[in-house]
N, C-alpha and C positions, 0 to 999 in steps of 0.2 A: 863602151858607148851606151848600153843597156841602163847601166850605174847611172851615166849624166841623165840620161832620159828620166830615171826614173827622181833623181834630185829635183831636177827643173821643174818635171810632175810638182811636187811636194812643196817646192817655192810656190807655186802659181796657185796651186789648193789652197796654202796659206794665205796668199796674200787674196783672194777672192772672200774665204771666210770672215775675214778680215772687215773687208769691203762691205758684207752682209750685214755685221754685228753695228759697225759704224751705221749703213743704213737706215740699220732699224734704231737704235738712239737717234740719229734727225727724227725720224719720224714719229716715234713718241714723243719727242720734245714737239715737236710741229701742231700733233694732236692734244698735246698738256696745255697750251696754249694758247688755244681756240675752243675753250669750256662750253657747255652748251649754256642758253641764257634762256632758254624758253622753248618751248614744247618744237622737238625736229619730228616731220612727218616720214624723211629716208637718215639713218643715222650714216648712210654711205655719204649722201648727197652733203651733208653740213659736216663732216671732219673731213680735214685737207686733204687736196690731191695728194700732196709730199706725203702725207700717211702711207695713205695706198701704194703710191709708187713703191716706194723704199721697201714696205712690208713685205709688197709681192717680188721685189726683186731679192728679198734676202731666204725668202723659201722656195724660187728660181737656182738663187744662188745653192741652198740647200741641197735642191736635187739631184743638180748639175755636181757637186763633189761626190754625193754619196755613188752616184752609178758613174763615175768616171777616175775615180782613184779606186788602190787597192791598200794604202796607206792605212792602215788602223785606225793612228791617230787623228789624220784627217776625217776622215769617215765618222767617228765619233763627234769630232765638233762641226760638221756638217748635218749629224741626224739631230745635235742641241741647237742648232743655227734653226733648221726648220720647224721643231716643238718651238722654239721660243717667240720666233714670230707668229706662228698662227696662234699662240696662247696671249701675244699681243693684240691681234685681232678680235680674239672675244672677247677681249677685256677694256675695248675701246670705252663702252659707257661707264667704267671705272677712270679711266684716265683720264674724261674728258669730263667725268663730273656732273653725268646722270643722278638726280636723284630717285627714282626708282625707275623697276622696267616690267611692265607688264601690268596691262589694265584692268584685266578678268580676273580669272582663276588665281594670279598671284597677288593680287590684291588681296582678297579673302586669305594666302596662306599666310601673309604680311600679320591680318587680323589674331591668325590662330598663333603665330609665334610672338604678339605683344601680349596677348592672354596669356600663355606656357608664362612668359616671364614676368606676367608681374603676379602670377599663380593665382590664376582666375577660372584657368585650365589646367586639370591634370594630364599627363602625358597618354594615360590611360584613356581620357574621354576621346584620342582623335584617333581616326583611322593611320593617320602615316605620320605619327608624331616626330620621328628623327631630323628631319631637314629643320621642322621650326625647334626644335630641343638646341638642335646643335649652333642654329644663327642666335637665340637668346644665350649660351653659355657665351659665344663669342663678343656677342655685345657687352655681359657684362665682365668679359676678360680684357678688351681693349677698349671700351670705352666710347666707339665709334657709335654713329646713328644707328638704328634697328635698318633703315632702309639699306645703307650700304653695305654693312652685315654681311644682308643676307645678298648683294650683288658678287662680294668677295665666297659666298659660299656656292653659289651658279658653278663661278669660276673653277672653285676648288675641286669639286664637281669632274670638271670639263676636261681637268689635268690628271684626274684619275686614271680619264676612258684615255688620255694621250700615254699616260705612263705604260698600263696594261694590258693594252691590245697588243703591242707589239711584244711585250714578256708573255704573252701569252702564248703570240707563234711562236716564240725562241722555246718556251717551253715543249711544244708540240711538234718540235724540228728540229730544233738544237741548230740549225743553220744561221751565220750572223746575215748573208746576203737579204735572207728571207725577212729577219729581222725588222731589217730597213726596209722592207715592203712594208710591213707590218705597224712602222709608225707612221709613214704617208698614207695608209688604209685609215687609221685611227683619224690623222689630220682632217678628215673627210667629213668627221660626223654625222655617219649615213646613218645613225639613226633618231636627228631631229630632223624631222620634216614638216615642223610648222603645224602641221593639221592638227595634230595633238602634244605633241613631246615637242618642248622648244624653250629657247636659250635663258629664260627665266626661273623662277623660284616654280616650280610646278614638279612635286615628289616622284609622279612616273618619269618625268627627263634625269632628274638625279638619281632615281632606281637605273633606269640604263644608264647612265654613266659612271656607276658603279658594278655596274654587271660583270666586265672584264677582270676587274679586283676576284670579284668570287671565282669566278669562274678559272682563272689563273691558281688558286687554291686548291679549288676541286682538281683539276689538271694533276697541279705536285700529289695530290692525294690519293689519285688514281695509281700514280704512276709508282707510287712507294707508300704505305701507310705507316704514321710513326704516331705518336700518342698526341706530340707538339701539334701535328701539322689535322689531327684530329678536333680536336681542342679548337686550332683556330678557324677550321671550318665552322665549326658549330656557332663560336661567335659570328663570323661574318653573316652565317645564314640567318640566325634569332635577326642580327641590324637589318639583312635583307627585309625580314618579313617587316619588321615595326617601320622602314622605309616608304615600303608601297606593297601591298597584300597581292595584289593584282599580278605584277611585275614579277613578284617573289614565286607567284602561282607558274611561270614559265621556269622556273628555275624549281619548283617542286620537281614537275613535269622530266623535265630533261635530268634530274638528277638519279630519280628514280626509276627509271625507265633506264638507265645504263647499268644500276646496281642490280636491277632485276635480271638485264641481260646477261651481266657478269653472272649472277651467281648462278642461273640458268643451263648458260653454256659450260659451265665449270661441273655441273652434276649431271651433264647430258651425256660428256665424253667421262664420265668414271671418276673424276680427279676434287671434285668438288671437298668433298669435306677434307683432302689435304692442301688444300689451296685457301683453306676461308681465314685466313689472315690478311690476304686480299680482296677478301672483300669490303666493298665501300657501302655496302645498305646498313649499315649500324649508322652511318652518319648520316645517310638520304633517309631513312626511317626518323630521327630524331628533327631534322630539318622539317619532314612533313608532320610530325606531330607539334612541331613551334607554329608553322603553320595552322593550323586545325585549331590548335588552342587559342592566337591571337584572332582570329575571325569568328569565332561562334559568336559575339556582338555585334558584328559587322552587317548594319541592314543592307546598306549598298553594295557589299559583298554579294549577300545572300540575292538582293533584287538582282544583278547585274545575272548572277547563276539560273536563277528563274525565266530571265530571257533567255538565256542560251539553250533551254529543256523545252520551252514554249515553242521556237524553232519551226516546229514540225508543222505545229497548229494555226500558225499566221503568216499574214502575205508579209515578204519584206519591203521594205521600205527604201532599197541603197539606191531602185532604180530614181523613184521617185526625187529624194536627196540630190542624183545628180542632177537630174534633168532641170530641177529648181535653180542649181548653181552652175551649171551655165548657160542658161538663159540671163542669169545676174552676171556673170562674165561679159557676155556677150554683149550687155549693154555698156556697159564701161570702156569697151575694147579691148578686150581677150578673149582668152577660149581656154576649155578645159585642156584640149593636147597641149598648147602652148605650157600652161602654167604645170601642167604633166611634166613634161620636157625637163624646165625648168629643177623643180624640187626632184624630182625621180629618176632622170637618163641614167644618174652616175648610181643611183640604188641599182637599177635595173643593171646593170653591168655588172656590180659585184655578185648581184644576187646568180646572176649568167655564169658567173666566175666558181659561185659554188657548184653550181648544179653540176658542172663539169666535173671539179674537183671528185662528186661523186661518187659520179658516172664510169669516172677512171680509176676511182679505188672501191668501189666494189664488188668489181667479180674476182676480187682477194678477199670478200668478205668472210667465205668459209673458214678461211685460215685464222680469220681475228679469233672467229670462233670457237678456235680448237687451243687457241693461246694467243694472247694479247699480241696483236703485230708490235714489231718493230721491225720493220723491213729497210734495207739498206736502198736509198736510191743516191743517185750521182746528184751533186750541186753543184751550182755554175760555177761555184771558184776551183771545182776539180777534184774534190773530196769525196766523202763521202756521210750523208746523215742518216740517221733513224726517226722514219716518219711514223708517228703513233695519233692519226687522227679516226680513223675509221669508227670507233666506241664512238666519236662526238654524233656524227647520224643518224640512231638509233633514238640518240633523245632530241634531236632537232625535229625528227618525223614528229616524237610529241606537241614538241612546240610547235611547229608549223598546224599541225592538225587542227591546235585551239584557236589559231589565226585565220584558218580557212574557215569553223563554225559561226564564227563574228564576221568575217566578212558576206560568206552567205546568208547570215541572219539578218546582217541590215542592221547591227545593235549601234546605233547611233551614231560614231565615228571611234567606237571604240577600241575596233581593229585598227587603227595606225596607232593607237599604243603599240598593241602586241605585233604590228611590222616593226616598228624600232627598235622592239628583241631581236626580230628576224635579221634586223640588221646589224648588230652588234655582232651576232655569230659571222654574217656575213663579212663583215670587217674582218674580222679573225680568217674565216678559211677561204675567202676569194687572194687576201695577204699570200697561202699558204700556193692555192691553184697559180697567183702570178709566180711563185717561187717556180713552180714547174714549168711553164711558157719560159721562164727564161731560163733554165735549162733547158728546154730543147731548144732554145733560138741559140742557145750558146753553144750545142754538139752540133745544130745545124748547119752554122755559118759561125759565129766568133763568137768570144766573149765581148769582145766591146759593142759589135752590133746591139746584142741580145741586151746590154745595157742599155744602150742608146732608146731601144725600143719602148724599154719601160721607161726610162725616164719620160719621154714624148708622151707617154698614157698617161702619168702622173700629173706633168704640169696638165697635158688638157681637163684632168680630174679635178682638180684644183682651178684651176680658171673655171671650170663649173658649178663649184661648191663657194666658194667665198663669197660671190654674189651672195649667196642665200644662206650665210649665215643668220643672217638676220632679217625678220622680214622687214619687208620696204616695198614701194611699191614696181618695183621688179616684179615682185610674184602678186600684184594687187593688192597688198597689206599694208598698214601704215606702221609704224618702229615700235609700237603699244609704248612709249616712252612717257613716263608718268611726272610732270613737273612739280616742282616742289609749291608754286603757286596754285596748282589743281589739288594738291595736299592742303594747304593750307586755308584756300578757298573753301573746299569742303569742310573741314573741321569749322571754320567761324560761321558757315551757313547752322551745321548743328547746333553748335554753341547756341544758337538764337532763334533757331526754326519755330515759328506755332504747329503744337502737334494737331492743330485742328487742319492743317493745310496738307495734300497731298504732297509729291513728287512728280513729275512727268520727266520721261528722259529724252532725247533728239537719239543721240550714241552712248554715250558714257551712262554705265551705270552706275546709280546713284547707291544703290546698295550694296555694291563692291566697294563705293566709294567708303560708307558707311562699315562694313567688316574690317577695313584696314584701321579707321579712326575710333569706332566707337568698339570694336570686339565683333564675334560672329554669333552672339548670343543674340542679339537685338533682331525677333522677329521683323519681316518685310513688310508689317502693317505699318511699323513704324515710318516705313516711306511710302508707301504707296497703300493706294484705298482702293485700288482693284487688281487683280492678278498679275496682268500686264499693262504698266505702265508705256504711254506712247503719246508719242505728238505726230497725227497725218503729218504723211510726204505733202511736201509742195504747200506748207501751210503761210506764205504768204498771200498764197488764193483763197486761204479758207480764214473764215472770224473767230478766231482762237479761243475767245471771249466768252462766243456762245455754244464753242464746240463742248467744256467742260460744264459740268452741273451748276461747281462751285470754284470758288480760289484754286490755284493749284501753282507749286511751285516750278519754274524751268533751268535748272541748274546750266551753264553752258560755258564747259572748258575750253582753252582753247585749240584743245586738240579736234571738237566738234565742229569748227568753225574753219578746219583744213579739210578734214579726210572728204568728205560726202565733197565739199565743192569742187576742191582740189582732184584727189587722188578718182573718186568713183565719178568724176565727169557732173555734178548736181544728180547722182542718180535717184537721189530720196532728197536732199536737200539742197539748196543753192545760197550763194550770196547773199540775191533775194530775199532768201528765206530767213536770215539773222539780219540783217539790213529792216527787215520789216519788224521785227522785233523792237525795233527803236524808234519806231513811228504809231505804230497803234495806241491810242490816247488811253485805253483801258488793260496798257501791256507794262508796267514799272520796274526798271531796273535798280535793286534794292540793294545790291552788292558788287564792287567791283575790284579786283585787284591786278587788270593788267592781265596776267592769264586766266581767270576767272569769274564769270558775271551770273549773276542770281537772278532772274526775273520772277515777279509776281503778276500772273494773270488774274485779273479780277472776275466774276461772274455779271 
């Protein structure tokens, strides 16, 4: 009877996965075929419902096999069923034919990877030259645009942190149940949180989403040193640093801080110098000197380190920061808990998920100390594994540490970089703590309970994340989706600008527009004649004419002519306000193409 059950089991897994893979082909085909045609302000809102449905239901379907069969084979193409769709999900502005993503920061890095390649820049002159190296070799290996390149290298990116997270726990567990925590943890992406790290070309998101690759290395290397696996540390770390210096600097930190402990604890109890074949500071010492060597030119390096010494001496500024953005929330109609909630509940859970983890393998910590745990605990399929996570703590305290001096400092926003570290680990050992919750839900009450459990925490984890893959204005952000008439607009505006005429911007800047098109060498005189470029809020009330000295240019995408009306309620600008622009007798629109208009203010 056991046998039929368990056949029927195994038909029905089949034929569900089945159900999934088909789902998510409708749904790519649904979203291949509804391309975008002009600047989307939600990229949720404009690719079809059929997407969604189908995507979500095939990593539903995902979940639902992996904690509900014990079939190998099922369970394997149940954990590829849920990587494949959520890798379809970020890769919507690929299949639907975004020409680029991201109006800031990756604009400029768009800039520094047409320079690398048409060697105008050497790789040497930029701080994190790997991401534009690697989209300029790919361009000219396949032939494709620079802009979509570099959207296929996001991705590539993205598949990394899916691949790794999860070999990471397997690594650190040897359990396969834990595994498959360990790639719905990944699926999660807890550590783009939009505020800084997020789903674009920007080197600190692709340093974490490579984190888990090194970090998965260092693991094997801990766990056995061989000359191979020597060797490819060292590569990985030299790519870390030329990556993101910054990023690399948590991975100094945590790397070093465990070889020290090792070698430490090894000459404290007597055994040290017949043990130092295991040790790992020959590689963490050479990793901090690749380190060290790559930054001595690093101004922003060095300024960034200057604030954090400074500290002591100056008030911070984080209270301030808030209080400015939400009061700017609050006019729009949100708030900061909300949009909190939003990006953070499901951080805030793993992050809960490690502390625990901790708390409950620490007071074994003497024992790591006298020799590397490996201590047998029971897993839910009945077995038994060797947990070897305790060594990771020791250098998370480092990292943490550097997270907490930046967020007490107030140093800009540049502590949610260094939480998207926090979170990566997170990913990894909250993966490792749900490993244990469901071993005791499973000695407690059942195994299938104790599945069922997690699955339920999963899908709600997931119904909380995908929303905010991308922003949109869910979290008050607009898709930063870059059209290819706002590319093009720009370039024919330079082509033909007088350099006697300023720039003024509404939203879009003009000189990120200019990094992408023209290089990032081109001093910001070249657009603007005074520091900050602006055009007053509400300037249909005011005579634009007489607000500037002289001519000045008003470039206006048409993403400028959504976000503020649209999305922030007219909070700085309305209807009105581009409406009037077409009325003012000494206001000439010089340029037009549909997503792009040029006005020239006269004096």
């Amino acid at each position: 009877m056991s046998r039929l059950r368990s056949m029927t089991n195994k038909i029905y897994s089949k034929i569900v996965i089945l159900l999934g893979f088909v789902a998510l082909g409708v749904g790519i085909l649904s979203a291949y075929q509804r391309p975008a045609t002009g600047f989307e302000l939600s990229t949720y809102a404009h690719t079809p419902l059929l997407f969604w449905v189908c995507s979500c239901f095939a990593i539903a379907a995902s979940v639902l096999i992996v904690f509900s069969t014990s079939d190998r084979r099922s369970r394997v193409l149940g954990g590829w069923l849920g990587g494949f769709a959520m890798t379809t999900i970020v890769a919507v502005p690929i299949v639907r034919g975004y020409h680029y993503l991201g109006d800031g920061d990756a604009l400029s890095h768009f800039g520094t990877t047409m320079d690398i390649n048409a060697g105008l820049m050497a790789m040497s002159q930029s701080r994190y030259p790997m991401v534009h190296t690697i989209g300029s070799v790919l361009h000219d290996a396949t032939g494709l645009a620079l802009p979509h390149v570099l959207l296929l290298v996001v991705l590539t990116f993205i598949i990394v942190f899916f691949v790794f997270v999860p070999l990471s726990v397997r690594e650190l567990t040897g359990d396969t149940t834990t595994t498959y925590l360990g790639l719905f943890s990944g699926l999660l992406l807890l550590p783009l949180n939009h505020l800084s790290p997020s789903i674009y070309i920007h080197p600190t998101s692709q340093a974490l989403m490579y984190a888990p690759a090194f970090l998965f290395v260092f693991f094997l290397l801990y766990r056995g040193r061989t000359w191979r696996l020597s060797l490819l540390f060292v590569t990985l770390a030299v790519f870390f640093v030329m990556l993101h210096p910054q990023q690399a600097a948590n991975m100094v930190l945590f790397s070093l801080t465990i070889a020290v402990i090792q070698v430490g604890s090894h000459v404290y109890y007597g055994d040290g110098f017949a043990r130092y074949r295991e040790w790992i500071l020959p590689e963490a010492t050479v990793f901090a000197v690749a380190f060290w060597l790559w930054v001595q030119n690093l101004v922003a390096f060095w300024s960034s380190l200057e604030s954090v010494y400074m500290i002591p001496f100056e008030e911070t500024q984080a209270a301030e920061t808030t209080a400015t953005r939400s009061l700017s929330l609050t006019a729009v109609g949100g708030s900061l808990p909300e949009v909190f909630f939003k990006l953070f509940l499901v951080s805030l859970l793993f992050a809960l998920l490690t502390v625990m983890l901790m708390v409950w393998q620490f007071p074994q910590s003497k024992r790591w100390l006298r020799s590397r745990i490996h201590s047998d605990t029971m897993t839910s399929d009945g077995g038994t594994v060797q947990t070897n996570v305790k060594y990771i703590f020791y250098g998370l305290f480092a990292v943490g540490a550097l997270f907490i001096i930046y967020l007490v400092g107030g140093i800009s926003d540049q502590y949610f970089r260094h939480l998207g570290m926090l979170m990566v680990f997170a990913s990894i050992l909250g993966a490792i703590a749900l490993g244990q919750i469901l071993t005791y839900l499973s000695a407690r009450y059942s195994l299938p309970t104790g599945r069922r459990a997690i699955a339920v925490f999963f899908v709600l984890c997931l119904a909380l994340s995908i929303p905010v893959v991308f922003t949109s204005p869910y979290i008050f952000y607009s898709s930063n989706h870059v059209t290819e008439m706002q590319m093009s607009g720009y370039e024919t505006t330079f082509d033909h600008q007088s350099n006697e005429i300023a720039f003024e911007d509404i939203r879009s800047s003009t000189s990120r527009y200019g990094n992408a098109i023209l290089g990032r060498d081109i001093p910001s005189e070249a657009y603007y004649q005074r520091d900050e470029p602006n055009v007053p809020d509400r300037f249909a009330d005011r005579n634009l004419p007489a607000y500037y000295d002289g001519p000045a240019y008003l470039p206006v995408p048409e993403s400028d002519r959504v976000r503020d009306p649209v999305l922030w309620r007219g909070f700085r600008f309305s209807h009105e306000d581009f409406a009037y622009l077409d009325t003012d007798p000494e206001i000439n629109r010089v340029q037009s193409n549909g997503g792009y208009d040029l006005y020239l203010v006269n004096d």
